[in-house]
C-alpha positions in Angstrom: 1.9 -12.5 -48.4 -0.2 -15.8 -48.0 -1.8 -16.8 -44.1 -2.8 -19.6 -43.5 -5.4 -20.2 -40.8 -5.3 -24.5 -40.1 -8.0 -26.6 -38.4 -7.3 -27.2 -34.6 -6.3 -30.8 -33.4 -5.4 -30.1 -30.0 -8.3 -32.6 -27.3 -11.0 -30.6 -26.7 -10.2 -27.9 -28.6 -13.5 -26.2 -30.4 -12.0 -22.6 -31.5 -10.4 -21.4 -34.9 -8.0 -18.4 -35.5 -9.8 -16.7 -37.9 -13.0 -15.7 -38.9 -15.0 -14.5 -42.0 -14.8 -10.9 -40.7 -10.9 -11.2 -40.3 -10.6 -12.9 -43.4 -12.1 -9.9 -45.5 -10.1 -7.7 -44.0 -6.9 -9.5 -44.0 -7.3 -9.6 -47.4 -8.5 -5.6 -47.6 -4.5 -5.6 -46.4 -3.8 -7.1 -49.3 -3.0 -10.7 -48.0 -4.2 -14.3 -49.6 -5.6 -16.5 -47.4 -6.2 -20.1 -47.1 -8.2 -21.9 -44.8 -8.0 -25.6 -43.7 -11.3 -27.4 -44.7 -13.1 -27.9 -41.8 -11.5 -25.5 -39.6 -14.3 -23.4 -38.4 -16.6 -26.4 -38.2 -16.6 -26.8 -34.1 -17.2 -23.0 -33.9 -20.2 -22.5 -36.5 -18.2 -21.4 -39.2 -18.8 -23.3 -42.5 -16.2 -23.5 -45.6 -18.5 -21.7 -47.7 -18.4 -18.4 -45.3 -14.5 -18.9 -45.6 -15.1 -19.1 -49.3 -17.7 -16.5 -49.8 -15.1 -13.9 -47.4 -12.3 -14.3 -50.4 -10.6 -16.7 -48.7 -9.2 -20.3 -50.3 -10.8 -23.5 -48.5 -9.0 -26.7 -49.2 -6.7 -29.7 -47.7 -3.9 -28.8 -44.8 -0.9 -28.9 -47.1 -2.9 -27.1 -49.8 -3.0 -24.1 -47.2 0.4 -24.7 -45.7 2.1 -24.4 -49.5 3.7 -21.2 -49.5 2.4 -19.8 -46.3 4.5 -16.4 -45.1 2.4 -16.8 -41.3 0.7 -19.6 -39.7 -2.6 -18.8 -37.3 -3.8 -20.9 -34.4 -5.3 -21.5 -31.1 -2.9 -23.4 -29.5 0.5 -24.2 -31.1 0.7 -26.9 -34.2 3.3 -29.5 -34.0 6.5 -28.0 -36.0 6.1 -31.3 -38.2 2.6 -30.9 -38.9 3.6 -27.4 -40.7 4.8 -28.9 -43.7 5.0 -26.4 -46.6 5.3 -23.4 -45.1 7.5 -21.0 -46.1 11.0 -20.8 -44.3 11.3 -18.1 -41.7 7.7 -18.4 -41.6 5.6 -16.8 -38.6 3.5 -19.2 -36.1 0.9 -17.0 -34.3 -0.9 -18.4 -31.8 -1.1 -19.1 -28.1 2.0 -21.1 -27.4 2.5 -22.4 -24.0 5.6 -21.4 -23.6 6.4 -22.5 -20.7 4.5 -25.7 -20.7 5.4 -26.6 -24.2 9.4 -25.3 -24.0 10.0 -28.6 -26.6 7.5 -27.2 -28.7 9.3 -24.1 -29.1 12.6 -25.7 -30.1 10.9 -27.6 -32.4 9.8 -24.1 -33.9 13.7 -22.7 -33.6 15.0 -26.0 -35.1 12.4 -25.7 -38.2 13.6 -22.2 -38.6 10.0 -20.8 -38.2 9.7 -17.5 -36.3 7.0 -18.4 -33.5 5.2 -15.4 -32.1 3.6 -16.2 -29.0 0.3 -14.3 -28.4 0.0 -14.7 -24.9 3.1 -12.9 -24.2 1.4 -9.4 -25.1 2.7 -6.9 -22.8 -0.2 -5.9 -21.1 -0.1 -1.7 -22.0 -2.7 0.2 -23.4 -1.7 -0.2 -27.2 -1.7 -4.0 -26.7 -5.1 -3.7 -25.2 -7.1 -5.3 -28.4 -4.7 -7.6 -28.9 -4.7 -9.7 -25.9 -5.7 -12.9 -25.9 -5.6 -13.6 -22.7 -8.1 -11.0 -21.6 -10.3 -11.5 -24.1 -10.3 -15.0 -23.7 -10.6 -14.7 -20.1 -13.3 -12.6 -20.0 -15.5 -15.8 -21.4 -14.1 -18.0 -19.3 -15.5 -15.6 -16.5 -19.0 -15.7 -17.5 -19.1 -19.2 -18.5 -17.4 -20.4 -14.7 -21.0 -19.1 -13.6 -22.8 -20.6 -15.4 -21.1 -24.2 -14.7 -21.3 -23.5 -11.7 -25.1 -23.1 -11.8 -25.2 -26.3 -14.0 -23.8 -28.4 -11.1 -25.6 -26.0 -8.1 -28.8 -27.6 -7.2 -30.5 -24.8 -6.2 -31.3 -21.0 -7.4 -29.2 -18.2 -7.6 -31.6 -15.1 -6.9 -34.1 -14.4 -4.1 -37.3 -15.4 -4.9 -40.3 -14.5 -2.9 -43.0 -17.2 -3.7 -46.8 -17.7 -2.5 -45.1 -20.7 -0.8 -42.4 -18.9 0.8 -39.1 -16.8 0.3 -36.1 -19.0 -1.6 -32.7 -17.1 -0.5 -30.1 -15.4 -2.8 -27.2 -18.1 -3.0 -24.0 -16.4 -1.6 -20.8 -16.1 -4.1 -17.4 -15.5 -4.0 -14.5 -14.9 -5.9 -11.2 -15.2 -6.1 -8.9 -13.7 -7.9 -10.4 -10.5 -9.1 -8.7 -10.2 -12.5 -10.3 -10.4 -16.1 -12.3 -13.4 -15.2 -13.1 -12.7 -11.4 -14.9 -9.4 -12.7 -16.6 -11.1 -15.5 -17.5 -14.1 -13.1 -18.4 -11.1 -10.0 -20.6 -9.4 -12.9 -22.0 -12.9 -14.1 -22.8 -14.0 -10.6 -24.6 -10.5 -9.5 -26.7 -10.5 -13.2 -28.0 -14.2 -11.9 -29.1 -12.2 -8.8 -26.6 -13.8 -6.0 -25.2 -12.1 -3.5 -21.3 -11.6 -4.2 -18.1 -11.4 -2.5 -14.9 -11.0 -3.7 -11.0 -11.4 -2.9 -7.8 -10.4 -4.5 -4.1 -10.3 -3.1 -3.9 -7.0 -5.0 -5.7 -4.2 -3.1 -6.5 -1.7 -6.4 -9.1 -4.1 -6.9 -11.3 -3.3 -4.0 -12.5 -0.2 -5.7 -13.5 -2.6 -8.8 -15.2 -4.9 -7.0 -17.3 -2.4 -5.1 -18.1 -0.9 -8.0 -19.8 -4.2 -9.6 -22.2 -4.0 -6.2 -20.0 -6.9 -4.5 -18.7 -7.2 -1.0 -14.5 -6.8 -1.0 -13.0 -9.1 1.4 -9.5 -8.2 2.3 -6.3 -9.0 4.6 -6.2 -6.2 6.4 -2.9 -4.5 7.9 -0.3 -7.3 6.7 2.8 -6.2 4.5 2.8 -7.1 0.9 -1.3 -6.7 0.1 -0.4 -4.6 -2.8 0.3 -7.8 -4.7 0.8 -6.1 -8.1 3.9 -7.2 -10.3 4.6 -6.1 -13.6 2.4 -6.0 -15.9 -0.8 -6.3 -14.0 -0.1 -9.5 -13.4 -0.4 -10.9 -9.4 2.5 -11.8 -7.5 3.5 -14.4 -5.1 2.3 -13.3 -1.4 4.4 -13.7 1.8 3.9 -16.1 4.1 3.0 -14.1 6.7 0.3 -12.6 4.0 -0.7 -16.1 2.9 -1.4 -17.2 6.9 -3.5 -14.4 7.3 -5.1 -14.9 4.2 -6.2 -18.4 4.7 -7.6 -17.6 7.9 -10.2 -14.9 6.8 -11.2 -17.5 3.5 -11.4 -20.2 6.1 -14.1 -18.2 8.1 -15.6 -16.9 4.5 -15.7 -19.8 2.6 -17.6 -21.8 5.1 -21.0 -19.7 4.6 -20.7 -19.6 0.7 -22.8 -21.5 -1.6 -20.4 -21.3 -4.6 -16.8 -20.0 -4.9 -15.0 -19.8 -8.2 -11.0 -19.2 -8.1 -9.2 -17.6 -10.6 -5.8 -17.0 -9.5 -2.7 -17.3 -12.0 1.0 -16.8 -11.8 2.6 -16.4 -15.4 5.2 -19.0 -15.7 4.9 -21.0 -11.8 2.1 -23.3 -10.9 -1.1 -21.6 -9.9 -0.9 -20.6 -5.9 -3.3 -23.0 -3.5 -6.1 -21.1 -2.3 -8.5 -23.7 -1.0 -7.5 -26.8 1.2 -9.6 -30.2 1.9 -10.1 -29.1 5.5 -11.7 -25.9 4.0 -13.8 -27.8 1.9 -15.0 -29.5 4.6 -16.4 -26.9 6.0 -18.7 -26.1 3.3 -22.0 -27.0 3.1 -23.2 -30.2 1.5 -24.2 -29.1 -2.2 -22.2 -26.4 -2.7 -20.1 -26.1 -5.9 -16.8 -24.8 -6.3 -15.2 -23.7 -9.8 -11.3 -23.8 -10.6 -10.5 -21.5 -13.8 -6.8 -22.8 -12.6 -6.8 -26.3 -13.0 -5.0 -26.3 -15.9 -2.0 -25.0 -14.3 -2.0 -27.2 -11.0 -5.1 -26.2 -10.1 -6.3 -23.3 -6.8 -8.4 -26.0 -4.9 -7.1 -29.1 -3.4 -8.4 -32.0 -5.1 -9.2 -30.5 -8.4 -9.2 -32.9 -11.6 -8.6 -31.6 -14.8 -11.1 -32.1 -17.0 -13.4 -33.5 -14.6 -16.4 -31.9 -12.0 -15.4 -34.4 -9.1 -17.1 -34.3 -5.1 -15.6 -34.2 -1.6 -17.3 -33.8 1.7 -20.4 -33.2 -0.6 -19.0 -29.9 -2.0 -18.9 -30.6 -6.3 -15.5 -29.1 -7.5 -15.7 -28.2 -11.6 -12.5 -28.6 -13.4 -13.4 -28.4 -17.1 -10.6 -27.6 -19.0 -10.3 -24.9 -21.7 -13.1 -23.0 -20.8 -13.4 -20.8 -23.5 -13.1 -23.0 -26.0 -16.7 -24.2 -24.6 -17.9 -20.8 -25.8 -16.5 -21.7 -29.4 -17.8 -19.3 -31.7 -17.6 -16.2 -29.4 -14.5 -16.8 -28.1 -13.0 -17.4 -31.6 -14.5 -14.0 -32.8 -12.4 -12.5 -30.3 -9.4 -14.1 -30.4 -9.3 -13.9 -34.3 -9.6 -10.1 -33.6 -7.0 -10.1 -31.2 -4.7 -11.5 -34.2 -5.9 -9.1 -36.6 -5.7 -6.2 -34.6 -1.8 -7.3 -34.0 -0.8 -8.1 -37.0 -2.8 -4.9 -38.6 -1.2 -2.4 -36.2 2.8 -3.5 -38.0 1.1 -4.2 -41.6 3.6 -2.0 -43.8 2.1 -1.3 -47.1 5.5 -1.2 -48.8 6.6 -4.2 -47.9 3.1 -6.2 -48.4 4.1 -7.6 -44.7 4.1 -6.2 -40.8 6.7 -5.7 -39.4 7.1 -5.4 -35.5 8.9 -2.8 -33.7 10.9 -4.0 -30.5 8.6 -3.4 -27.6 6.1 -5.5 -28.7 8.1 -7.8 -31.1 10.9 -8.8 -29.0 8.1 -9.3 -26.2 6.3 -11.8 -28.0 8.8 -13.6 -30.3 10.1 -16.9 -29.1 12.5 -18.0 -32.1 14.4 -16.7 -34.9 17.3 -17.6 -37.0 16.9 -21.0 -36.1 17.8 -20.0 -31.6 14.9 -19.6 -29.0 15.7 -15.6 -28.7 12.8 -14.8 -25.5 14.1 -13.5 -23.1 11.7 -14.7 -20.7 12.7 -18.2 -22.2 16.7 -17.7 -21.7 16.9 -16.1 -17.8 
């Protein structure tokens, strides 16, 4: 059984599938593994710590020869995968919604692509989400951006020349990065406030010390679809939504939105006429940009201005945390691929609730469920 872990070549992208630590114990499985010269460069890790873990370090198609399962980030190009093994596996967060050609490519090569990101979220999946643990980062680091571009402090400071006020913060979206970013925010010694269409989450937001803000007495606050994920909100919810963040928003120094739909473009949360209400020099960060964007105005990649307000829209936010967040998400594969690792058959192999929830393609068809409805 042979894994190879390949250099990343997506824009922007700093992380690396595997680690040093994963490597040793991959191999401890009894596993080879080759590693793409260079691959752990962006994220601190050098081809001698590959090398000095057990694993082998050489060219792309060196590591690709003979490979059983492919680890990335993000998705390689089915051409790029040259050498690999037929029926291999492709690990990795892969955008399967966004990068449906992808995946045929994946079907047509006859590779068997296993798409991280569609972990079901129960409590044996738990170390093996990516999107958690990736999330959690993203979080933390959406604070601190956001006190990059702020021109101001965050805590009260009471000075010989006079008291400097707490900036105000609030959240929203109160899922694995709202609480990181809540918990970031409150460290840094603002005063926080949070939102979340799901009410369960007013009890976790109290109990990081912040304010819960909440649509009160309007069908559907519950929010919760399957999985943990959010759902869409009626429009009568979404009205009175909008009003209360319209009145919020206005008195906040920095907001930072966080709200995703799995598979749909991320819900609008802040217009231009809120915006405008803001005061000159606040900063607002969108965690959601990437998938359309929560704030009106947003640019991918870009921290742009309107009515004075600074709106942050770096993309891949994680990856700007390179070698943490690659510690964790190499974990994350591990700890999947560990849990199935049959000693008979040198291999894991998946059981149905958690294979058939992740695979995309085998036998040459796109076989997702999630893909076909």
């Amino acid at each position: 059984m042979k894994i190879a872990v390949l250099k990343e070549t997506a824009e922007g992208e700093r992380r690396v599938a595997a680690t040093p630590e994963t490597v040793k114990k991959f191999i401890a499985l009894g596993a080879d593994v080759a590693v793409e010269a260079g691959a752990g460069d962006t994220a601190s890790i050098a081809d001698a710590d590959y090398a000095a873990a057990g694993a082998s370090v050489g060219a792309r198609g060196a590591a690709l020869k003979g490979a059983d399962i492919v680890l990335g980030i993000q998705g390689p190009d089915p051409a790029s995968l040259t050498g690999a093994n037929a029926g291999a596996w492709i690990v990795a967060g892969l955008n399967p919604f966004g990068e449906r050609e992808r995946v045929d490519g994946y079907a047509a090569a006859g590779y068997e692509a296993l798409a991280m990101e569609f972990m079901p979220r129960i409590t044996r999946a738990q170390s093996m989400d990516i999107l958690s643990s990736q999330a959690n980062l993203a979080g933390y680091k959406a604070v601190l951006d956001a006190g990059a571009e702020y021109g101001r402090a965050f805590p009260m400071m009471m000075t010989a020349a006079g008291t400097v006020s707490a900036a105000k913060a609030f959240v929203m979206g109160v899922g694995v990065a709202g609480l990181q970013a809540i918990a970031t925010a409150r460290r840094l010694g603002a005063q926080v406030s949070a939102t979340d269409v799901r009410s369960a989450t007013k009890e976790q937001i109290l109990s990081l010390g912040a304010k819960p803000i909440f649509v009160e007495n309007v069908a559907g606050i519950e929010g919760e679809g399957s999985g943990g994920y959010a759902t869409e909100m009626s429009e009568e919810y979404q009205k009175a939504q909008a009003e209360l963040v319209s009145s919020h928003i206005a008195k906040q120094d920095i907001v930072i939105t966080t709200a995703l739909i799995p598979g749909r473009p991320a819900p609008r949360l802040i217009s231009d006429a809120q915006i405008a209400t803001m005061k000159p020099g606040s900063v607002i960060v969108d965690l959601a940009v990437e998938s359309g964007g929560n704030v009106e105005g947003a640019v991918a990649g870009q921290v742009v201005e309107r009515h004075g307000v600074k709106i942050v829209g770096y993309k891949n936010v994680a990856s700007r945390l390179a070698s943490d967040a690659s510690a964790l998400f190499a974990r994350n594969l591990y700890n999947f691929l560990s849990t199935f690792w049959d000693k008979d058959a040198g291999r894991p192999v998946l059981d149905e609730e958690i294979g058939d929830a992740v695979r995309l393609t085998r036998d040459g068809k796109v076989v997702n469920a999630r893909l076909l409805g």
